[in-house]
C-alpha positions as CSV (number, residue, x, y, z in Angstrom):
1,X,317.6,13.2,60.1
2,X,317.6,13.5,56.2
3,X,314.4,12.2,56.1
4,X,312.7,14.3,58.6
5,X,314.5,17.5,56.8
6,X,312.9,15.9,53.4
7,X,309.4,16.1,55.2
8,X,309.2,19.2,56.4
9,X,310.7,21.3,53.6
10,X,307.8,19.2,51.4
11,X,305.2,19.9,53.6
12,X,306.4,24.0,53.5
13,X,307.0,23.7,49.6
14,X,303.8,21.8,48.7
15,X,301.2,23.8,47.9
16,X,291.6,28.2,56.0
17,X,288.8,29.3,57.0
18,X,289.1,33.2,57.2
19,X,286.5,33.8,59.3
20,X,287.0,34.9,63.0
21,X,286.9,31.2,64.8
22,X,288.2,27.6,63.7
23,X,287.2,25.0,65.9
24,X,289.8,21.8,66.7
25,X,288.6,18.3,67.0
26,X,286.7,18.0,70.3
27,X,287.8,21.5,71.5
28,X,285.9,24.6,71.6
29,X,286.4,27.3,69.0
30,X,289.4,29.3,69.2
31,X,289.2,33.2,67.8
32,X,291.3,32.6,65.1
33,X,291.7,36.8,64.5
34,X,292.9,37.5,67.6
35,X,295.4,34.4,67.6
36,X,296.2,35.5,64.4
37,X,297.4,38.8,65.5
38,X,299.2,37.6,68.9
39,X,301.0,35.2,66.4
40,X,302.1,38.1,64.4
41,X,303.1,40.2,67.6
42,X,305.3,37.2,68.9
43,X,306.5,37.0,65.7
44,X,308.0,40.5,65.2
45,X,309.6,40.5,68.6
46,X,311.6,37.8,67.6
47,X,312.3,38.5,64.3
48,X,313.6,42.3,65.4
49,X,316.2,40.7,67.4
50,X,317.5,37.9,64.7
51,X,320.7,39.7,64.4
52,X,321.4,39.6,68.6
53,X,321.0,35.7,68.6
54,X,323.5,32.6,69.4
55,X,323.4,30.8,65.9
56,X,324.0,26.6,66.5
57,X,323.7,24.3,63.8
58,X,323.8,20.5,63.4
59,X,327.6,19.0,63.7
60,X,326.7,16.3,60.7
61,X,325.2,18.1,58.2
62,X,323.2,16.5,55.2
63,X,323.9,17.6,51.3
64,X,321.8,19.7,50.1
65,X,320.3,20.9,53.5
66,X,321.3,23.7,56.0
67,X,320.2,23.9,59.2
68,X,320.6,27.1,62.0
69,X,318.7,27.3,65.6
70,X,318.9,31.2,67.1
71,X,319.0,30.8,70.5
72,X,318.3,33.5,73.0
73,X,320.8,32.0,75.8
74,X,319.7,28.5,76.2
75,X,316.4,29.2,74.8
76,X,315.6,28.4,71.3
77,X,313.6,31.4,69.2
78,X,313.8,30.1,66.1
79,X,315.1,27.2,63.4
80,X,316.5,28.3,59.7
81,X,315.6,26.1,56.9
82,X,317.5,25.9,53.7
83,X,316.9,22.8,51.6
84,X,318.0,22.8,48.1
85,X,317.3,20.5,45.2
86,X,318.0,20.1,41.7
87,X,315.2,22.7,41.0
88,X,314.3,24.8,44.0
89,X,315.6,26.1,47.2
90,X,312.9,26.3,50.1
91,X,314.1,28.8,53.4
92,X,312.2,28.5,56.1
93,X,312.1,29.9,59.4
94,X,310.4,28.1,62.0
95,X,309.7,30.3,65.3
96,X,309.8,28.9,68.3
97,X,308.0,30.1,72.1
98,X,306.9,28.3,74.8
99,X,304.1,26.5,72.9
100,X,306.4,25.4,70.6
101,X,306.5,26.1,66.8
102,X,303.7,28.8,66.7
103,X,304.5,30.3,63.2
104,X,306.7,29.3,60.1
105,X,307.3,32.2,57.1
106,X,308.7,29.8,54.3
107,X,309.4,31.3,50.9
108,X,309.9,28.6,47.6
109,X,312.1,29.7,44.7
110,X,311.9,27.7,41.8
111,X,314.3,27.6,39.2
112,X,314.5,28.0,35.7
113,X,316.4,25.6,34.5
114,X,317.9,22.2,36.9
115,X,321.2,23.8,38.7
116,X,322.7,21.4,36.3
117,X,322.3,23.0,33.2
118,X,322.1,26.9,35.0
119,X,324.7,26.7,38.1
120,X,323.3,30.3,39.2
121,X,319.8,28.4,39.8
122,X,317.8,31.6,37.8
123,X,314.5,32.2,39.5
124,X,311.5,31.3,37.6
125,X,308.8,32.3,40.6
126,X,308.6,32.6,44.4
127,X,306.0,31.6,46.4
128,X,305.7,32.7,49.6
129,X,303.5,30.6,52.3
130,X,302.3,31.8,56.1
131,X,301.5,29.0,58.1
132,X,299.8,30.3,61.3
133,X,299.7,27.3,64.8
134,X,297.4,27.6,68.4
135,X,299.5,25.1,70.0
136,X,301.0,23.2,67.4
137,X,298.1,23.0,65.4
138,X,297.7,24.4,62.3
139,X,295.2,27.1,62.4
140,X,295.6,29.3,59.2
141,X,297.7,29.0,55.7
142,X,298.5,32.0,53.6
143,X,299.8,30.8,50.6
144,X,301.2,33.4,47.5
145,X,298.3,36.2,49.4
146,X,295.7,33.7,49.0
147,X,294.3,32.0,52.5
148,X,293.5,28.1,51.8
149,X,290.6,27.0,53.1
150,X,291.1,24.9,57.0
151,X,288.4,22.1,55.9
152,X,290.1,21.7,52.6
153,X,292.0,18.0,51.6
154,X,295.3,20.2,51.1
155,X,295.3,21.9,54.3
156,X,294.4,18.9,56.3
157,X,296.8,17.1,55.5
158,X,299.5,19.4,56.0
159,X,298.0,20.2,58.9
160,X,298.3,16.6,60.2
161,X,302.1,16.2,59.1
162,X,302.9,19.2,60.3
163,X,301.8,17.7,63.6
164,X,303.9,14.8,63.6
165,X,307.1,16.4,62.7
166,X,307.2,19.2,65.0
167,X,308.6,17.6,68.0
168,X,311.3,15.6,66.0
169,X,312.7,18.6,64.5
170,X,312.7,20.7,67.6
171,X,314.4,17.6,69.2
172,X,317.6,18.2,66.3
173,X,318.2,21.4,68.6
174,X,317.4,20.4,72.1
175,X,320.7,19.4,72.6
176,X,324.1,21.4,72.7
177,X,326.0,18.7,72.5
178,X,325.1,17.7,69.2
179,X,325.4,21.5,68.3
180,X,328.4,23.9,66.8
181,X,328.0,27.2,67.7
182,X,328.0,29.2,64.4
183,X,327.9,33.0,66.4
């Protein structure tokens, strides 16, 4: 679990094609715009009811790395990132339909100085990225206002290992068992 954790806070803390269609491998173009704005819709409805949801998190829990899934009854809406390191923290949310993850708002605060030798972690910058998905796929990256470009090495890339994670880490909530309800 550490590892996948590892992974995907990289991918979000590592740092397209604007115009109004993005075509997929072997698929037909998609209107990126209007996507874009359904994504952003979806997005708001859940985010105006974060305060009503069940919060579960992991039962083991790794140093360094929290972990929260907002559940709408049995229905997951959304997973909470936090993933610190000697000098950054990464939050993440990762929200969550029927799709799957459609949309992830991550913002990257890096430090001063290592937590070592400044304990408060003093902010040195923030960087905030928007990572926009049609079906899992990686359609659109806003990173610090500035939209990186889908054919670009970069993007690819995180596009691809974005991919492979997604159903691992929605597989870490799946499972109430292996969950402690928070609220």
């Amino acid at each position: 679990m550490n590892q996948l954790l590892i992974l995907i806070v990289t991918l979000i803390f590592s740092n397209q094609h604007q115009g109004s269609s993005y075509r997929t491998e072997g698929a037909k173009p998609i209107d990126t715009v209007k996507i874009v704005g359904a994504i952003k819709t979806q997005f708001a409805a859940i985010d105006s009811k974060r305060k009503l949801y069940a919060l579960y998190e992991p039962r083991v829990k790794e140093d360094g790395i929290l972990l929260t899934g907002f559940y709408e009854g049995t229905v997951l809406r959304m997973i909470n990132t936090i993933y610190y390191t000697e000098s950054s923290r990464t939050e993440s949310d990762l929200y969550v339909n029927e799709t799957g993850i459609f949309f992830i708002y991550s913002k990257v605060f890096e430090y001063m100085s290592p937590l070592s030798v400044d304990p408060k972690g003093t902010t040195k910058s923030i960087t905030e990225n928007w990572y926009y998905f049609n079906n899992e796929e990686m359609i659109k990256w806003v990173s610090a206002k500035k939209v990186k470009p889908a054919g670009s090495e970069e993007f690819i890339l995180k596009k691809d290992a974005f991919k492979a994670e997604f159903k691992k880490t929605k597989n870490l909530f799946s499972d109430f068992t292996v969950l402690r309800k928070v609220r």
